[in-house]
matplotlib code that plots the C-alpha trace (Angstrom):
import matplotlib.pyplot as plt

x = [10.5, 8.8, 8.6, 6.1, 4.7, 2.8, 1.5, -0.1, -1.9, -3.0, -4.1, -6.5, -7.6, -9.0, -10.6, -12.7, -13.5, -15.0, -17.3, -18.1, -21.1, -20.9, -17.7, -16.9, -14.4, -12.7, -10.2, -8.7, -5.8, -4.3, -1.1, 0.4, 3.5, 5.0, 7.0, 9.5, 11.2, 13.9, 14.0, 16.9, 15.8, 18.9, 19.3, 21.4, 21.5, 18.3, 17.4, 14.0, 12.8, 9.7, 8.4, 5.8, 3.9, 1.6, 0.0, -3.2, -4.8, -7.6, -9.5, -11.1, -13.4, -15.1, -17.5, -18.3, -19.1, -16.2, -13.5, -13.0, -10.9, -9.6, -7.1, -6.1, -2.9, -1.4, 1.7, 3.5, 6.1, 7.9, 10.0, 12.4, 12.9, 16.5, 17.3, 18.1, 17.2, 16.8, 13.2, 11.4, 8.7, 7.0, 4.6, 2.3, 0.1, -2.3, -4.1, -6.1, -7.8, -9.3, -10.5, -12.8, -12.8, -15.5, -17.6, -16.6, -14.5, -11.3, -9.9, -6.7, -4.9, -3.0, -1.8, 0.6, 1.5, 4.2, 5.3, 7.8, 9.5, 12.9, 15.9, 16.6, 14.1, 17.2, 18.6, 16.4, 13.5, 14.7, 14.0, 17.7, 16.7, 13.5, 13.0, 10.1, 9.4, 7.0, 5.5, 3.7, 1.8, 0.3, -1.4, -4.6, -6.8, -8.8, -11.5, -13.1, -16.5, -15.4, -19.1, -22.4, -20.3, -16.7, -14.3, -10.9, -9.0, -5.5, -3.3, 0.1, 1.8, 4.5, 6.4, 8.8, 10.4, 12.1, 14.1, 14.6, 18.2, 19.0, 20.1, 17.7, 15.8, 14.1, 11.5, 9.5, 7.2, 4.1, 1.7, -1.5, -3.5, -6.8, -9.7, -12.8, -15.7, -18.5, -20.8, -22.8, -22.8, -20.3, -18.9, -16.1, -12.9, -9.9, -6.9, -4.1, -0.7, 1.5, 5.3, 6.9, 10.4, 12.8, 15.7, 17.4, 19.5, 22.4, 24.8, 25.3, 21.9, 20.8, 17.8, 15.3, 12.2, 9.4, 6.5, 3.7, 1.0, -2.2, -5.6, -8.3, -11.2, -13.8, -16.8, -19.2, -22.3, -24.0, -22.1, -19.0, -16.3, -13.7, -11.1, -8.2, -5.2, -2.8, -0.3, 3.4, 6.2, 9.5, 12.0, 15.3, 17.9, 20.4, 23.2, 22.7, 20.7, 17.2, 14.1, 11.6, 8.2, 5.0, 2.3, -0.4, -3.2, -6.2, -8.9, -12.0, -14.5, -17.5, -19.9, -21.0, -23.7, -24.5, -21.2, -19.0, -16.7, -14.7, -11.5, -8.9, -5.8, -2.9, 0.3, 2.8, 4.8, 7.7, 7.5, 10.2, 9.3, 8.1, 5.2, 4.5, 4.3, 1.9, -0.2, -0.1, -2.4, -4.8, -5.7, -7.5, -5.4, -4.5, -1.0, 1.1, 2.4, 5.6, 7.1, 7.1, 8.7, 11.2, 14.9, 15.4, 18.6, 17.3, 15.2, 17.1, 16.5, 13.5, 12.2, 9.6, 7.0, 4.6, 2.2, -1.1, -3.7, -6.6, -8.7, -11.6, -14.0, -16.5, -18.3, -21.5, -21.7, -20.6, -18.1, -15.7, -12.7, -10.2, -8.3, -5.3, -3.2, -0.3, 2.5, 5.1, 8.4, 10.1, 12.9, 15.6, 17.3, 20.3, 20.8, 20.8, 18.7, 15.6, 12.9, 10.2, 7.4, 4.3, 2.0, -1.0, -2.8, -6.0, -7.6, -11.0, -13.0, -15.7, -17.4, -17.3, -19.0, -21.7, -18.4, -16.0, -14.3, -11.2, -9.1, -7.0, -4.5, -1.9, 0.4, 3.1, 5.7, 7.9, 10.3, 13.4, 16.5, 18.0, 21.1, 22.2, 21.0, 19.1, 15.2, 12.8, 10.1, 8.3, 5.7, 3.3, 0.2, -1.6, -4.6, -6.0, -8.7, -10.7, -13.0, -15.5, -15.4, -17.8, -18.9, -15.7, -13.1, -11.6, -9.3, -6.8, -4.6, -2.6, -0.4, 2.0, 4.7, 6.9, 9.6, 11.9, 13.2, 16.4, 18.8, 21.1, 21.3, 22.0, 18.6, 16.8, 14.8, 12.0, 10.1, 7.1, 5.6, 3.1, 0.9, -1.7, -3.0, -5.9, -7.7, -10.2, -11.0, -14.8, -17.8, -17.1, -13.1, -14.7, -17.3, -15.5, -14.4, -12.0, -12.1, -8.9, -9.3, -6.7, -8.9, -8.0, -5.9, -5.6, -2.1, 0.4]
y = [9.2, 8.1, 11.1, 11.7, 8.8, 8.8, 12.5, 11.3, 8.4, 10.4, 13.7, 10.6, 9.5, 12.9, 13.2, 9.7, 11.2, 14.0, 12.3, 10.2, 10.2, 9.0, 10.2, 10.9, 13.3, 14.8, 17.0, 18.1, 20.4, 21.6, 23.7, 22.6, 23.5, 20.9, 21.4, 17.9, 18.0, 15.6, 15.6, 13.6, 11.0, 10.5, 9.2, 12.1, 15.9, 15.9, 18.9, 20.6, 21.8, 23.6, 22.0, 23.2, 20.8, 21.8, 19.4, 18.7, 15.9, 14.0, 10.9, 9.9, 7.3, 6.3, 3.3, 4.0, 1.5, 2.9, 3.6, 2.3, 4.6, 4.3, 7.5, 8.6, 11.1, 13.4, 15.6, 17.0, 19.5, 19.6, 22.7, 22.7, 26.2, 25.5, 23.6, 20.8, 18.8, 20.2, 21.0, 17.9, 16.9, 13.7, 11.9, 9.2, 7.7, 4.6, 4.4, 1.7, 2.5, 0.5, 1.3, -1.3, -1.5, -4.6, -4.5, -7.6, -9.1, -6.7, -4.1, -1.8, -1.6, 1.6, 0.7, 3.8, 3.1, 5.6, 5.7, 7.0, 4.7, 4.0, 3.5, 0.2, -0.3, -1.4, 2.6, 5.5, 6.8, 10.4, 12.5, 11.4, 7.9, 7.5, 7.5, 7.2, 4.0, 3.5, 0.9, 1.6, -0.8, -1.0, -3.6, -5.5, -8.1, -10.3, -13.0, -15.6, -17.5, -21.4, -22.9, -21.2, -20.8, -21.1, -18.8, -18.0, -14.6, -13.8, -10.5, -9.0, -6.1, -4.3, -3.0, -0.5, -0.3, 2.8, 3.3, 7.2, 6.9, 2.8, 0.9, -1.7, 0.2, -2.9, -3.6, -6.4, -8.8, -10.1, -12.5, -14.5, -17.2, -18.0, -21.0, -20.4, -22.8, -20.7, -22.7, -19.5, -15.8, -15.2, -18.5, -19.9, -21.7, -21.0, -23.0, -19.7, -19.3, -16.3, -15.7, -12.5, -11.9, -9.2, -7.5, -5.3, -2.0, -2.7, -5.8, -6.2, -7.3, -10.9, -10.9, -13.8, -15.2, -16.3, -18.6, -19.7, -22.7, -22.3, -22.6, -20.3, -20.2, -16.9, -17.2, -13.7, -12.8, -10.1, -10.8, -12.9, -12.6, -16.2, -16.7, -19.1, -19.3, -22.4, -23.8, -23.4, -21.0, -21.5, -18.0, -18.9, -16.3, -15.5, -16.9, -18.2, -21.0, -21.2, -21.0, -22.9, -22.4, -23.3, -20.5, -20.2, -17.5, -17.1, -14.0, -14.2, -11.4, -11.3, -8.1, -8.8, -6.1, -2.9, -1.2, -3.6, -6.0, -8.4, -9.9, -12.4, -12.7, -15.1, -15.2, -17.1, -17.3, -15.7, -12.2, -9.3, -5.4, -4.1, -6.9, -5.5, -2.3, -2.9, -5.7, -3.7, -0.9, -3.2, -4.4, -2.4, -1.9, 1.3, -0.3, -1.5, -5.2, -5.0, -2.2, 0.2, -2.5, -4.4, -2.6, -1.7, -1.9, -5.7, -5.1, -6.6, -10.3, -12.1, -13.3, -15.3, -13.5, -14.9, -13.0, -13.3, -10.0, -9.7, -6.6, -5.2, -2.0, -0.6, 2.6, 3.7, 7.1, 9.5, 7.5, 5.2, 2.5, 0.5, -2.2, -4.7, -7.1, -8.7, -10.8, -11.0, -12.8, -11.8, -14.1, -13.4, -15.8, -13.9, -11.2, -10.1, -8.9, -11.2, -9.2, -10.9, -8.0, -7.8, -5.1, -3.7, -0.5, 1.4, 4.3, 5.9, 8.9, 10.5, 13.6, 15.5, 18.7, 19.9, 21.0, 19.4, 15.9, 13.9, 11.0, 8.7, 6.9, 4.7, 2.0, -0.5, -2.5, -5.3, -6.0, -8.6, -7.9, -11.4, -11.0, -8.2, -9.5, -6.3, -5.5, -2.6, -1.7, 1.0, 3.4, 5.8, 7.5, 10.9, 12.6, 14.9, 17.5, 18.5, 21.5, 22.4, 26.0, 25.2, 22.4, 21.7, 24.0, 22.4, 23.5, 20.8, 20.5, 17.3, 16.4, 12.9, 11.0, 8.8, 6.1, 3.3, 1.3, -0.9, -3.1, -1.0, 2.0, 4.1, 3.7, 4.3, 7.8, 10.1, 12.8, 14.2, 16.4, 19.4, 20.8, 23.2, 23.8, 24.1, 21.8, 22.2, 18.8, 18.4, 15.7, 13.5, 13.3, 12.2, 10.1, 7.8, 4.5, 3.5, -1.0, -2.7, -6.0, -8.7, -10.9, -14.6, -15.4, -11.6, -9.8, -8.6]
z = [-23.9, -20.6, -19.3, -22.2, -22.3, -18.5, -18.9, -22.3, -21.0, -17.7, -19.9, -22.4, -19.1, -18.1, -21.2, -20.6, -17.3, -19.0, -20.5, -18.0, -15.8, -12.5, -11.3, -7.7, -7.0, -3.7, -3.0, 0.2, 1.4, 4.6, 5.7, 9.7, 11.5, 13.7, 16.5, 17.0, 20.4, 18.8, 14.9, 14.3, 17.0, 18.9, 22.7, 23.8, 22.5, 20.5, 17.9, 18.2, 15.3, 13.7, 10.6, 7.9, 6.4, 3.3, 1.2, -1.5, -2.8, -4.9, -4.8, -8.3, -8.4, -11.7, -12.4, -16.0, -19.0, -20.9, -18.0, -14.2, -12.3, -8.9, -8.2, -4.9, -5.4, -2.6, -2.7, 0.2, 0.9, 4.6, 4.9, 8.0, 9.3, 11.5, 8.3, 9.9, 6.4, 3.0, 2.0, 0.8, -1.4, -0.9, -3.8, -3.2, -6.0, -6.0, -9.4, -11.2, -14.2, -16.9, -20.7, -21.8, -25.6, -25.6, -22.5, -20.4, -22.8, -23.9, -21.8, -21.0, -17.9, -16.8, -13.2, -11.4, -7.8, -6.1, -2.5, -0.1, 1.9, 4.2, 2.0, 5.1, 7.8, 9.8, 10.2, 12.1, 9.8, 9.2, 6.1, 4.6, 4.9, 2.4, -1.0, -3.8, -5.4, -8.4, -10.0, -13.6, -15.2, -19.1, -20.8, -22.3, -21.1, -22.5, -21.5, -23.6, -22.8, -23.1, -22.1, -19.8, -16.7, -17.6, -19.3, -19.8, -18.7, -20.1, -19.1, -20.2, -18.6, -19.2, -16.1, -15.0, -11.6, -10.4, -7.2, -6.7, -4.4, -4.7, -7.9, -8.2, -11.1, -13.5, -16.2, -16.3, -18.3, -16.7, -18.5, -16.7, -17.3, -15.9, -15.5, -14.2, -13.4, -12.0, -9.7, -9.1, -9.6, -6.2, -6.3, -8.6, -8.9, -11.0, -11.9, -12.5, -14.0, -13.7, -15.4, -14.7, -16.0, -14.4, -15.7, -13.3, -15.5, -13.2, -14.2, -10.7, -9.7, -10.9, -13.0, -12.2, -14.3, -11.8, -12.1, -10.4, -10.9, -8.3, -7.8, -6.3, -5.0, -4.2, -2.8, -1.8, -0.4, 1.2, 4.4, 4.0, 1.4, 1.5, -0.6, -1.3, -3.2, -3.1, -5.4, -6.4, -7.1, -8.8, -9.0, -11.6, -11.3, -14.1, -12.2, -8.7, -6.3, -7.8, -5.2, -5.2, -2.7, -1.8, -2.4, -0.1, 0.4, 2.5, 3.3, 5.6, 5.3, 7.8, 7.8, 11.5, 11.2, 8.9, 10.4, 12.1, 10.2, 10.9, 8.4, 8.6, 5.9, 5.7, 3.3, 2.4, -0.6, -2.4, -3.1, -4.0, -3.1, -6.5, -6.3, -2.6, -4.0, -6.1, -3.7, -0.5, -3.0, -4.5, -0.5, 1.6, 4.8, 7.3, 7.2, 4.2, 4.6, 3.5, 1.5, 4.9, 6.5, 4.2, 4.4, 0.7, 0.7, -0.4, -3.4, -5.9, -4.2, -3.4, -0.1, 1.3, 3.4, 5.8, 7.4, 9.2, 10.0, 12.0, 11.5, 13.1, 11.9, 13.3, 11.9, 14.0, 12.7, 13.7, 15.7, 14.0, 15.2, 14.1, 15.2, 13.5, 14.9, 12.5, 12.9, 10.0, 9.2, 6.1, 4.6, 2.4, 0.1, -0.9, 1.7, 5.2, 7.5, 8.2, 9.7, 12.2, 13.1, 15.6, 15.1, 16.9, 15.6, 16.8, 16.1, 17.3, 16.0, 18.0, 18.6, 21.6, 20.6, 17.9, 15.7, 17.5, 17.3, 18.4, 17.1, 18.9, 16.9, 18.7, 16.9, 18.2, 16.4, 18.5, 15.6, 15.5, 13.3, 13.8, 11.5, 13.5, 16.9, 17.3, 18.7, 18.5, 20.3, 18.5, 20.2, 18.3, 20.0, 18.9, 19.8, 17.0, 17.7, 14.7, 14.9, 12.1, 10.9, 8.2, 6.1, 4.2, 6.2, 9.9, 12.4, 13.4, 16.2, 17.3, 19.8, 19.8, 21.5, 19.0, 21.3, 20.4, 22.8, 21.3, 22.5, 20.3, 22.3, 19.3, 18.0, 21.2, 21.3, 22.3, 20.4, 21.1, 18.1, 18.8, 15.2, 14.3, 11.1, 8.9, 6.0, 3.6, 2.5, 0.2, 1.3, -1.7, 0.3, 3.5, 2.2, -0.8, 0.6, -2.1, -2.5, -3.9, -2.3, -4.6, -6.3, -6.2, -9.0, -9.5, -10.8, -8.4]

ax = plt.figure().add_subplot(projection="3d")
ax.plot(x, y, z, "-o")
ax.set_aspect("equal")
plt.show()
């Protein structure tokens, strides 16, 4: 009946983008082969292999009165010509769309988000070891004017979880609760309850009800975006030690000139994946918090994540760079394998001819296993050479180096990866900057 059920909402939410009037849409797609000097990234006799990569996708982005829309859908398929893995098909999905029935008062949430992640973070990442996870997401809300500049916001949801190789499949109930005191337009404050209730479809997984009391606090302006969440979380399992946690949130947001920002986040509070999955999409980040990094082998138990990132932007046309620094700790309550990560991205786009441009992307991860007394020091660099053969269609060629250096000799390897390929990717792709910063006080 599901399988029905999604197709049907998607195909009425094409219609309502039919109508509408201001919608942005971009496509792109592009075909590479990939040579990998070691595919199966071992220390000793590695495999080289030729892949081809082909893959398509859209970016929807609709601001109507009647539907907001936020789509960004890509499907890939990786063939492996020695056949060293089977060919593979991999989904990802971030979509957000609203149907408001009363116009600032009653709406309808339809929430999809679909990745492809390591089946446990603590093994190599080969083809073998990931696995789609989705999230989907129905339900109304409401909000009702209690006086000039306060008002009351109320959500339900009804959630499925779905695991495509683990056994950690679940549905869930998630109702909100929301005060607001406005002091001005961009600045309010918001006393919040959340209750979510999980029921996992395998007996041998505990099912937990999980509550939290907090207040926020949002303040905007042309330049600066603050926010602040703080309060208190209690997780009840079916059978087992309760947890109980403090819940803590803060994001800084400067706009140090028209294309240079600046912005500061902090976490820390109880979590579980399925809520990652769906946080690390509302957020706008090059690099998913958790859910790329949180063995998933674990799902099925909560943990306590805190996490602080600093990112820096800078877009001075045509030229544009990023930088992030994070540092994470991610504790379980009922499993193994604690996970303490520092990361440092970068990457830089420039020209260097009239048609002509390079990126340089490079990415390290310094990450502690303490449960298994085990450390790895992860390298990623490429350099990407784009070359425009007209407006919308670009020649692509790239060259990388992947390394992990363990103190597990096992999972120590090299691999450097040569590609060449071709894209056709529309203005409306390159130009739509898609916004899913989490509100304060907002659903996870």
């Amino acid at each position: 009946m599901q399988s029905f059920i999604k197709p049907l909402i998607y195909m009425i939410l094409l219609i309502f983008t039919e109508w509408a009037i201001a919608t942005d849409f971009g496509f792109e797609a592009g075909t590479f082969l990939e040579n990998n000097t070691n595919i199966n990234l071992v220390s000793d006799s590695p495999v080289e292999e030729t892949v081809s990569r082909s893959y398509a996708a859209v970016r929807i982005i609709e601001l109507g009165p009647v539907l907001e829309s936020r789509i960004d859908a890509r499907v890939t398929r990786n063939a492996y010509r020695q056949d060293i893995y089977p060919v593979g098909t991999v989904k990802t999905l971030d979509a957000l769309n609203t149907l408001f029935f009363i116009p600032k008062r009653l709406s309808f949430n339809i929430d999809d988000h679909l990745a492809y992640v390591p089946i446990d973070a603590s093994a190599l990442l080969l083809p073998d070891n990931q696995q789609q996870i989705n999230l989907f997401s129905i339900g109304p809300s409401l909000i009702i004017d209690i006086g000039p500049v306060d008002y009351i916001e109320a959500l339900y949801n009804k959630q499925k979880y779905y695991e495509q190789v683990t056994i950690y499949d679940n549905k869930r109930d998630l109702a909100s609760a929301r005060l607001v005191h406005k002091f001005e337009r961009n600045n309010e404050l918001g006393v919040n309850y959340q209750y979510q209730n999980t029921n996992f479809e395998d007996e041998s997984v505990q099912d937990h009800k999980r509550s939290e009391l907090f207040f926020s606090y949002l303040y905007r302006s042309l330049t600066d975006r603050y926010s602040l969440e703080a309060g208190k979380t209690s997780v009840k399992f079916k059978e087992g030690v309760n947890v109980n946690g403090n819940k803590f949130r803060l994001n800084l947001q400067r706009q140090l000139n028209r294309g240079d920002s600046l912005q500061l986040s902090y976490r820390n509070e109880l979590s579980d994946v399925a809520n990652e999955l769906s946080f690390t999409q509302l957020i706008s980040s090059t690099r998913p918090i958790v859910v790329s990094s949180v063995p998933l082998s674990n799902t099925g138990d909560v943990f306590r994540i805190n996490t602080a990132t600093l990112d820096y932007l800078s877009r001075s046309y045509p030229a544009q760079l990023h930088m992030g620094y994070t540092v994470e700790k991610v504790d379980y309550y009922h499993t193994p394998n604690d996970q303490e990560d520092n990361r440092f991205s970068m990457d830089y786009t420039f020209p260097v001819l009239e048609r002509m441009s390079l990126t340089a992307l490079y990415t390290y991860t310094d990450r502690n296993i303490p449960d298994l007394s085990r450390q790895y020091h992860i390298s990623n660099a490429r350099l990407t050479v784009n070359y425009s053969i007209s407006r919308d269609l670009f020649l692509s060629g790239y060259i990388g180096y992947e390394k992990n250096d363990s103190s597990d000799p096992l999972y120590d390897y090299r691999n450097n990866l040569y590609g060449i390929g071709i894209v056709y990717q529309t203005e409306k792709m390159r130009s739509i900057h898609l916004d899913r910063e989490a509100m304060p006080g907002g659903i996870q």
